[in-house]
C-alpha positions as CSV (number, residue, x, y, z in Angstrom):
1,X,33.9,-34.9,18.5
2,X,36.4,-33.8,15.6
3,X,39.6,-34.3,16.6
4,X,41.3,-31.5,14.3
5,X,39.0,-28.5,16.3
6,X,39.5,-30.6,19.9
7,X,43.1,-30.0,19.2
8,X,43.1,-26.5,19.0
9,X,44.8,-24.5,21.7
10,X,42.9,-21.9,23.4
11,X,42.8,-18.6,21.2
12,X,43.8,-20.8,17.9
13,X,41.0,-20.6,15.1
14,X,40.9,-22.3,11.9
15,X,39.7,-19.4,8.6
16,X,36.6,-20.0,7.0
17,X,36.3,-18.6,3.8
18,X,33.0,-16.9,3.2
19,X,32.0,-16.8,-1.0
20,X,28.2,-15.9,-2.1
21,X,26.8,-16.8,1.6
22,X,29.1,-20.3,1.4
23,X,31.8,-21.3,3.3
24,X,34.7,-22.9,0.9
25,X,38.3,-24.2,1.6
26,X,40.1,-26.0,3.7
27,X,37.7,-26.0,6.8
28,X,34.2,-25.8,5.1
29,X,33.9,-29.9,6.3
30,X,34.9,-28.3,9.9
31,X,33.0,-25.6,10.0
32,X,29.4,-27.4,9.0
33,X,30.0,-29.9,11.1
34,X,30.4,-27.5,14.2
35,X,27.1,-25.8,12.9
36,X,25.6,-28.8,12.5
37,X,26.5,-30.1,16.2
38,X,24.8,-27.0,17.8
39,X,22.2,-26.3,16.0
40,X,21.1,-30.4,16.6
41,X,21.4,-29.4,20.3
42,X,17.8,-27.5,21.2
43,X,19.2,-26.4,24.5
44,X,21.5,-24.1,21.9
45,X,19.0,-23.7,18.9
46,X,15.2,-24.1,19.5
47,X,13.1,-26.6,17.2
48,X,10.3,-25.4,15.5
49,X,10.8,-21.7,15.0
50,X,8.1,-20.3,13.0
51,X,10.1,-17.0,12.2
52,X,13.5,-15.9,13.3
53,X,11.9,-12.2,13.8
54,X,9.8,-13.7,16.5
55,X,12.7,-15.2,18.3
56,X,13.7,-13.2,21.5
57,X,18.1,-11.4,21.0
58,X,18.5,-13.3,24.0
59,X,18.2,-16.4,22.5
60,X,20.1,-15.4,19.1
61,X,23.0,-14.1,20.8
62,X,23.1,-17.5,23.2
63,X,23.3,-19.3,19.6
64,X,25.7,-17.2,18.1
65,X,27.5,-17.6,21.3
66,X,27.6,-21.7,20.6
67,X,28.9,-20.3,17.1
68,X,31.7,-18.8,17.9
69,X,33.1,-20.8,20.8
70,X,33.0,-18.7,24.2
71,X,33.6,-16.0,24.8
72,X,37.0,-13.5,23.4
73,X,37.6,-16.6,20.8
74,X,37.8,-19.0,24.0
75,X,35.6,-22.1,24.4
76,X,33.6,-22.0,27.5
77,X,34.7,-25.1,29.9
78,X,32.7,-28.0,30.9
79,X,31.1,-26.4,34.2
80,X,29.9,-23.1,32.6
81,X,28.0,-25.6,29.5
82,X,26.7,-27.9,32.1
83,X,24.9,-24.5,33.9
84,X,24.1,-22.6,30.9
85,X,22.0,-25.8,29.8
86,X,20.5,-26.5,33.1
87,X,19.6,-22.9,34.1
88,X,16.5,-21.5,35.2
89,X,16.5,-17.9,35.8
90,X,20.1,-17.5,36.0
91,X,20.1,-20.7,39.2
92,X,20.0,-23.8,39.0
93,X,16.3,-25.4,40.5
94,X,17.0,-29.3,40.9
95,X,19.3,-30.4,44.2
96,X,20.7,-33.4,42.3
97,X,21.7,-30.8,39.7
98,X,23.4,-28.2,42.2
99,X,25.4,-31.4,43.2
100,X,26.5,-31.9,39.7
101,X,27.4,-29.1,38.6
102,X,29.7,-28.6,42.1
């Protein structure tokens, strides 16, 4: 985990500069590696899409939810990850789950 975005308190952001489709400055090392941790995560961003035109808004706006953090700038907690990555039709199925995630 990087310590520097761990840190943060809730509502603080770090810029990212945006040049020709690139991020530059300060946090560019930051910022990848934040892309790079969800995007390695296939609960967040699916393996093996064939075109992003095919892929369902659901899906895109779950990823671009891992993007920017939770919701109003404020990272989800523990408990809401755990069930958004163990869903199934907006429950959780398994009973060893449930008592997780409790």
């Amino acid at each position: 985990m990087c310590k520097e975005v761990a840190s943060l308190e809730i509502g603080q952001k770090l810029k990212v500069t945006l040049y020709n489709n690139r991020t530059v400055g300060a946090y560019t090392n930051l910022f990848l590696r934040h892309l790079g941790k969800n995007f390695r995560d296939r609960n967040i961003c699916p393996l093996g899409v064939s075109s992003w035109n095919d892929t369902k808004q659901e899906k895109l706006n779950h990823m671009w939810a891992a993007v920017k953090g939770g919701k109003d700038g404020n990272p989800p907690d523990v408990a809401s990850i755990f069930f958004e990555a163990r869903q199934k039709d907006n429950n959780l199925v398994d009973p060893e789950t449930i008592e997780k995630h409790v």
